[in-house]
C-alpha positions as CSV (number, residue, x, y, z in Angstrom):
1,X,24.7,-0.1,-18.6
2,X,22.2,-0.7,-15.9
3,X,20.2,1.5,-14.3
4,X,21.2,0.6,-10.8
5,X,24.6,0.5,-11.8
6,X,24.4,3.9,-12.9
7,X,22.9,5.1,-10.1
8,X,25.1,3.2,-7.3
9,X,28.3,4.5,-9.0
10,X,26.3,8.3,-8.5
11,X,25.5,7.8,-4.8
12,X,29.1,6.2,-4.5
13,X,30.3,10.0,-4.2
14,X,29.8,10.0,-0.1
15,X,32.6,7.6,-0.1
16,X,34.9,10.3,-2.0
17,X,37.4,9.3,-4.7
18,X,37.4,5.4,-5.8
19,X,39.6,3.5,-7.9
20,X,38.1,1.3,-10.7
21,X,38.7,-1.8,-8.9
22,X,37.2,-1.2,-5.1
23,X,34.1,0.3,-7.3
24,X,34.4,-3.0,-9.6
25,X,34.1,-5.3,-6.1
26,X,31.5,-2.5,-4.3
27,X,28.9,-3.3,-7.7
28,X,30.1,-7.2,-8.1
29,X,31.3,-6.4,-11.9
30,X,34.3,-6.4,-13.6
31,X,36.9,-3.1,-13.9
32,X,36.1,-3.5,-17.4
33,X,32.9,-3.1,-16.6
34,X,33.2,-0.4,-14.4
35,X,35.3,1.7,-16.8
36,X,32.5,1.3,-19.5
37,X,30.3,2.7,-16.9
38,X,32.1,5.4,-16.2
39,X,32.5,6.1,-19.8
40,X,28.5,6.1,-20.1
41,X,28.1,8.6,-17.5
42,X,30.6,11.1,-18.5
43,X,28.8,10.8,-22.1
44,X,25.1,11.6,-20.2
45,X,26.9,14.6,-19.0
46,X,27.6,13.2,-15.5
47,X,30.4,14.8,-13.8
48,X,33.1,12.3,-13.3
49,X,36.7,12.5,-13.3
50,X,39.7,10.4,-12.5
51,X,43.2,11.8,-10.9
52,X,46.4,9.4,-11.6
53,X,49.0,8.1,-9.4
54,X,49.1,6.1,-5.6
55,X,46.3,8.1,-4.1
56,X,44.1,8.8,-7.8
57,X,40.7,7.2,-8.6
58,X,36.9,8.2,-9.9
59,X,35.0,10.9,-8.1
60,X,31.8,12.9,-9.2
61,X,32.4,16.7,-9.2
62,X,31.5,18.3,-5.9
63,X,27.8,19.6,-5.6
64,X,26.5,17.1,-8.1
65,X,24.2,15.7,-5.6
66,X,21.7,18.9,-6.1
67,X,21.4,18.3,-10.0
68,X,21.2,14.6,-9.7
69,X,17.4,14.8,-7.6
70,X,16.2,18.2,-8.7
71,X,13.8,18.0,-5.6
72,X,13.4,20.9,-3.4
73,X,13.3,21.0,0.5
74,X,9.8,20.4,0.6
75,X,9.7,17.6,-1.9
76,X,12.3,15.6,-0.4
77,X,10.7,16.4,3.3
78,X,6.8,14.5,1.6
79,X,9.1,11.6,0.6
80,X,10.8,11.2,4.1
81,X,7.9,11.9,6.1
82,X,5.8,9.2,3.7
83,X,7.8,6.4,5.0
84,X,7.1,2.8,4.0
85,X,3.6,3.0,3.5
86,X,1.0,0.8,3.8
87,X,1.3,-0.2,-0.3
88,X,5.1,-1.1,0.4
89,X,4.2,-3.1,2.9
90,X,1.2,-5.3,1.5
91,X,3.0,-5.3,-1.9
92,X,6.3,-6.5,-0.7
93,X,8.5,-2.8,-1.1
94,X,9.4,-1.9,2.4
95,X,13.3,-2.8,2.0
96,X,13.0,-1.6,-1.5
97,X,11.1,2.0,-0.2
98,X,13.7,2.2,2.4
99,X,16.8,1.8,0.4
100,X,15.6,4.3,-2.1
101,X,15.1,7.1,0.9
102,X,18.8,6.4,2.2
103,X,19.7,6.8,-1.8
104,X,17.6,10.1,-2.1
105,X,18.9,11.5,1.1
106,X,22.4,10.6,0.6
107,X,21.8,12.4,-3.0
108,X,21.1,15.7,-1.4
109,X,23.3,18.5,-0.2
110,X,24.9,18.4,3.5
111,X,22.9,20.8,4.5
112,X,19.9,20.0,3.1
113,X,20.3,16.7,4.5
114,X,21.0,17.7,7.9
115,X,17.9,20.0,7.4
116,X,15.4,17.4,6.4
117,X,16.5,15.1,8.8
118,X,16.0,16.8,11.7
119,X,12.2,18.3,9.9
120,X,10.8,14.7,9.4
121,X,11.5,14.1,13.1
122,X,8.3,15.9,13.6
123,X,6.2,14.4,11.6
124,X,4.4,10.7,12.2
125,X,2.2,9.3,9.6
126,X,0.3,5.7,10.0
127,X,1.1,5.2,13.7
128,X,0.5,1.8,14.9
129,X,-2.3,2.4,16.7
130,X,-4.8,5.1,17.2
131,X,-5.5,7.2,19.9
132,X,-7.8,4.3,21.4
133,X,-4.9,1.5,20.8
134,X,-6.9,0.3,17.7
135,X,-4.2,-1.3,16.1
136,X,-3.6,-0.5,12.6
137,X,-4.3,-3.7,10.3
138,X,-2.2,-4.8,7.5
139,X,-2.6,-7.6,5.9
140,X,0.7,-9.6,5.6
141,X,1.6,-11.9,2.4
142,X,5.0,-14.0,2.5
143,X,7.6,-12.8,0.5
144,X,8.2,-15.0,-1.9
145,X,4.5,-15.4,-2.4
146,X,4.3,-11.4,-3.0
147,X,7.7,-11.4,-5.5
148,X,5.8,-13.7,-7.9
149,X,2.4,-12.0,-8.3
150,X,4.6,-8.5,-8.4
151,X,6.8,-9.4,-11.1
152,X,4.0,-11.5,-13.0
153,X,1.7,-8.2,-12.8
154,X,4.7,-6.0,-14.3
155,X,6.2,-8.6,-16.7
156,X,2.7,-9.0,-18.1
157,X,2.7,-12.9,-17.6
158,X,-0.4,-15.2,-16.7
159,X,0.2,-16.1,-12.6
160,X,-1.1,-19.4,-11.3
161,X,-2.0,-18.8,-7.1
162,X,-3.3,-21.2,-4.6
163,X,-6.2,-19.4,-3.2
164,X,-8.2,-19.9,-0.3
165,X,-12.1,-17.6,-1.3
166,X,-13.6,-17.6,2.2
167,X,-15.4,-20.5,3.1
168,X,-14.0,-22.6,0.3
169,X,-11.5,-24.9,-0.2
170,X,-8.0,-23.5,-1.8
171,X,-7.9,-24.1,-5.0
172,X,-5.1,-23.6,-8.0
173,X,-6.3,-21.0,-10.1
174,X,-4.6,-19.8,-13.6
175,X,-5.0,-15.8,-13.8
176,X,-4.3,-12.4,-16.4
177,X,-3.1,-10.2,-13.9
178,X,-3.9,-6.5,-14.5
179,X,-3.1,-4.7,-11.8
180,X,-2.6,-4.1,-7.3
181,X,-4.3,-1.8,-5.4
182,X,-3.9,-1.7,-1.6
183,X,-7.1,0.0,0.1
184,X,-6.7,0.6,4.3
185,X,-4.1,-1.8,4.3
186,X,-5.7,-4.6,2.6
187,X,-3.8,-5.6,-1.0
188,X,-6.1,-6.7,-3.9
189,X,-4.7,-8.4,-7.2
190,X,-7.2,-7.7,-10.2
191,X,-7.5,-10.3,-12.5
192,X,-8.9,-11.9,-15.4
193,X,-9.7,-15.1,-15.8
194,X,-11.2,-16.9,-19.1
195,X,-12.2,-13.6,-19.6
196,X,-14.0,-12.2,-16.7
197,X,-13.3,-10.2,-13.8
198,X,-12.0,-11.8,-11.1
199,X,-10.6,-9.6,-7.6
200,X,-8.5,-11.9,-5.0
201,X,-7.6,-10.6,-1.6
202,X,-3.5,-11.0,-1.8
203,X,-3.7,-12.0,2.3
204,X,-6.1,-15.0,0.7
205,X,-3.2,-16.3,-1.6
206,X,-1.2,-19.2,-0.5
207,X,1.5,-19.1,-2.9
208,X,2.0,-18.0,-6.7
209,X,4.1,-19.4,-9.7
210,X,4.6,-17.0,-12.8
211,X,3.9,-18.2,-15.8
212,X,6.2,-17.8,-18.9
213,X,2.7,-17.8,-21.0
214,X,1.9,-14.1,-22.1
215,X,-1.2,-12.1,-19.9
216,X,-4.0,-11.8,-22.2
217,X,-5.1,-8.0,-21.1
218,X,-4.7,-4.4,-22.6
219,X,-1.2,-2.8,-23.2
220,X,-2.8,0.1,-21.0
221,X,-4.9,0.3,-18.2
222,X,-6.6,2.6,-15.6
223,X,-6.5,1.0,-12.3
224,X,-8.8,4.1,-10.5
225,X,-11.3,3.5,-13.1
226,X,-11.3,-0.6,-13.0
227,X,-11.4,-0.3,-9.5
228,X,-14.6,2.2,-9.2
229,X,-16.1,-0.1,-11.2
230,X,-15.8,-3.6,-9.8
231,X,-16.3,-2.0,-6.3
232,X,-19.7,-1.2,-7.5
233,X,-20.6,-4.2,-8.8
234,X,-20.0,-5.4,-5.6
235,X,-22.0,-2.8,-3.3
236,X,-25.0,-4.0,-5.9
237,X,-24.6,-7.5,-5.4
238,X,-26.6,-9.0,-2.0
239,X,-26.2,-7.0,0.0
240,X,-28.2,-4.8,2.9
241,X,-28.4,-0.7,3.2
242,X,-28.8,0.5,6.1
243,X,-30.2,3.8,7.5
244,X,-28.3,4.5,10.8
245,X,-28.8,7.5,13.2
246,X,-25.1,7.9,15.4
247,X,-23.5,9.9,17.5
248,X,-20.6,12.0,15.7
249,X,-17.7,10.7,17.9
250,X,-18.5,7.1,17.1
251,X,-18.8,7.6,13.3
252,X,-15.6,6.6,12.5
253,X,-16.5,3.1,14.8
254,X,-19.6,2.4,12.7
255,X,-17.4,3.1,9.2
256,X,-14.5,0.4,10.8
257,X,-17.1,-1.9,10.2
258,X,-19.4,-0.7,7.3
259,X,-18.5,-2.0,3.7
260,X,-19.0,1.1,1.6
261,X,-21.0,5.0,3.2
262,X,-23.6,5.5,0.0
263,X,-25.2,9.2,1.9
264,X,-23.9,10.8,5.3
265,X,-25.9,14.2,6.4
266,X,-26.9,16.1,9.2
267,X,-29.9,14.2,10.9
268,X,-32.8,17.1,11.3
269,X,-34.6,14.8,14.0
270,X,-31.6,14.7,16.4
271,X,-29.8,17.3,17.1
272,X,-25.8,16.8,17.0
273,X,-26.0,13.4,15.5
274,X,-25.7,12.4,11.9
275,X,-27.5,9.9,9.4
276,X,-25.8,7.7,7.4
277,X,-26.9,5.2,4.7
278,X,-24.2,2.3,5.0
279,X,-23.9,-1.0,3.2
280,X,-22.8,-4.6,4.9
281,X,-22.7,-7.9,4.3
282,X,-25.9,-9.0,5.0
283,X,-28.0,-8.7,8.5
284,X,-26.2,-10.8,10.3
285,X,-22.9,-8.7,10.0
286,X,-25.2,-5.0,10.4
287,X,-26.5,-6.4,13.5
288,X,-23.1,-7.2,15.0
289,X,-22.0,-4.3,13.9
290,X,-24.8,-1.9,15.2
291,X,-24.5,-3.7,18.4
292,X,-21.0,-3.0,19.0
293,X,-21.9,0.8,19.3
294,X,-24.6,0.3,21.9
295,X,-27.0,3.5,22.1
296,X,-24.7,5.8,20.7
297,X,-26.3,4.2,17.1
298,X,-29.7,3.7,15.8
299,X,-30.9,1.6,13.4
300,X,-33.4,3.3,11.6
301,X,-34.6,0.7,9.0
302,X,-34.8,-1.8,7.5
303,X,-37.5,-2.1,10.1
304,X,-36.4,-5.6,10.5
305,X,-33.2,-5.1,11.7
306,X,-34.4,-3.1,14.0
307,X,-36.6,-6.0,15.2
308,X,-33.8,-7.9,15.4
309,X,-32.2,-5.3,17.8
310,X,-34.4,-5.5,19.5
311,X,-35.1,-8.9,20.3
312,X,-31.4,-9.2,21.1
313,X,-31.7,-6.1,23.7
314,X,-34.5,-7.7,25.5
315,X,-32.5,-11.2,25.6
316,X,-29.7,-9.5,27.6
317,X,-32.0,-7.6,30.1
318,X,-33.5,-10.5,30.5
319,X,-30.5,-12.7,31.5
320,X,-29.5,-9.9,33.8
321,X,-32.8,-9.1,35.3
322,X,-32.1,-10.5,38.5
323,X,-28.8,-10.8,40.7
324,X,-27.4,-14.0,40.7
C-alpha cells in the first residue's frame, strides 16, 4: 500500500470510528482498496479493529497516537516552533511542511497537544523583519518551475532550465543535478554539466523540464562537503579582500553585504572595535559597501580603496560646501 495511504488512514483516528466506504471516498480509493489497507496495517501491528452492525466501522485502538510518533514533548515543540523554514520556502515545501505539522500534531496525545500548542506560542523564529525593519529576503521561484528541478534532483534525471547568469542572456541549458542547498534564504541547484561543476541560483531559473534521460552523477553524495568546496573555489576566483576596522554594532551591516568573513579579531589599535578581513566582488561593490556604513567602518587596505574613499568623501563635502 502506499505510504500516504497508510498514514492518512492512521491520522483518520480524530474522526473516531469509519466505515470502509466514507474512508474509501476520504483517500479517493476503492473499499476494496481500503480493506487491503487495513489488512496491511493490522499485519505491521497497527491497532485497528472493526465493530459490526448500523453504527460499526474501523477505528485505531485508543492511545495509539503516542506509539505512532515516538517524539517526546520537547521534540515535537523544535518541530512546531521550526515552522516553514526558509528551505521549505525556496525549495517549494511550505504546504508540504505545514500539512506534515497538522499530521504530527494531530498524531499526539490530547494533552500533549494542548501542551505544545500553547508552548510554541512563545516562540518566533525567522521574523519578517529585524529589529531595524530589515526585511528578511527570500528568494521566490514559481511553483511549477521549483516541482521540476525538485523531483528531477530526487528521481535522479538530467533537468533542462532556462537560465538567466547575470548579465547574460537566458539561455536553455541541459544539467546532472546533484543536489539543493538553501543558504540565508537564497536556493542553489548544484549541477553538472558535460562534466564540470556548474552552481545556478534557483531565483535565476526561468523554467525547468525533467528529463526522462538518466543523471550521470554518484549514487551517493555529500552536499556539506560539495558545497565547502565550490564555495571556495569561488572566494579564490577575482575577487578583492579587504581589511576593515568597524564598530561592533554595525558588524552585522558590513557582513549583509560582504561575500564570505576569511579573519574577524579584536582590533589592538582601537579600542571596542573589531577587524575583519572580508571578501566582495570586486572594488566597486567594497566601496559601496564601505560607504553605506559611513565612519562607523574603516577601510584599512587595500590602500587603494582607501583612495577611492576618499576621493568620494571629498566629492560630497565639496558639493555641500556652501549653502545653496
Amino acid at each position: 500500500m502506499r505510504a500516504d495511504r497508510l498514514v492518512s488512514l492512521v491520522l483518520l483516528r480524530q474522526r473516531g470510528r469509519l466505515t470502509a466506504d466514507t474512508l474509501a471516498r476520504e483517500l479517493e480509493v476503492s473499499t476494496r482498496t481500503v480493506l487491503r489497507d487495513i489488512d496491511a496495517l493490522s499485519t505491521a501491528g497497527v491497532p485497528v479493529y472493526a465493530e459490526r452492525g448500523r453504527h460499526g466501522g474501523f477505528a485505531l485502538s485508543p492511545g495509539f497516537r503516542t506509539e505512532l510518533t515516538g517524539l517526546n514533548h520537547d521534540e515535537v515543540l523544535a518541530l512546531l516552533a521550526a515552522g516553514p523554514g526558509r528551505g521549505e520556502r525556496v525549495f517549494g515545501l511550505g504546504s508540504a511542511f505545514a500539512s506534515a505539522m497538522r499530521k504530527v500534531v494531530d498524531a499526539l496525545p490530547e494533552s500533549h497537544r494542548t501542551t505544545a500548542s500553547d508552548a510554541v506560542q512563545r516562540f518566533l523564529v525567522d521574523p519578517e523583519t529585524d529589529l531595524l525593519s530589515r526585511r528578511l529576503v527570500t528568494e521566490e521561484v514559481p511553483g511549477t518551475t521549483m516541482t521540476e528541478v525538485r523531483r528531477a534532483v530526487l528521481a535522479g534525471h538530467k533537468l533542462r532550465i532556462h537560465y538567466a547568469a547575470a548579465g547574460r542572456t537566458p539561455q536553455w541549458r541541459t544539467v546532472d543535478p546533484i543536489g539543493l542547498v538553501t543558504v540565508r534564504g537564497r536556493g542553489y541547484l548544484l549541477a553538472t554539466r558535460s562534466g564540470e561543476d556548474r552552481t545556478h541560483r534557483l531565483s535565476r531559473v526561468l523554467a525547468a523540464e525533467e528529463l526522462p534521460e538518466t543523471a550521470q552523477r554518484p549514487d551517493r553524495v555529500d552536499l556539506d562537503r560539495i558545497w565547502r568546496e565550490r564555495s571556495a573555489r569561488f572566494l579564490s576566483g577575482d575577487r578583492i579582500t579587504v581589511l576593515v576596522r568597524v564598530d561592533p554594532v554595525r558588524r552585522e551591516d558590513l557582513l549583509d553585504t560582504a561575500l564570505a568573513v576569511r579573519t574577524e579579531e579584536p582590533d589592538p589599535d582601537a579600542d571596542g572595535r573589531l577587524r575583519l578581513e572580508v571578501t566582495f566582488q570586486d572594488p566597486r561593490h567594497a566601496e559601496w559597501a564601505l560607504w553605506q556604513l559611513g565612519t562607523d567602518a574603516e577601510a584599512l587596505a587595500p590602500q587603494s580603496l582607501r583612495t577611492s574613499l576618499r576621493n568620494r568623501a571629498a566629492a560630497v563635502a565639496a558639493r555641500y560646501k556652501d549653502s545653496p
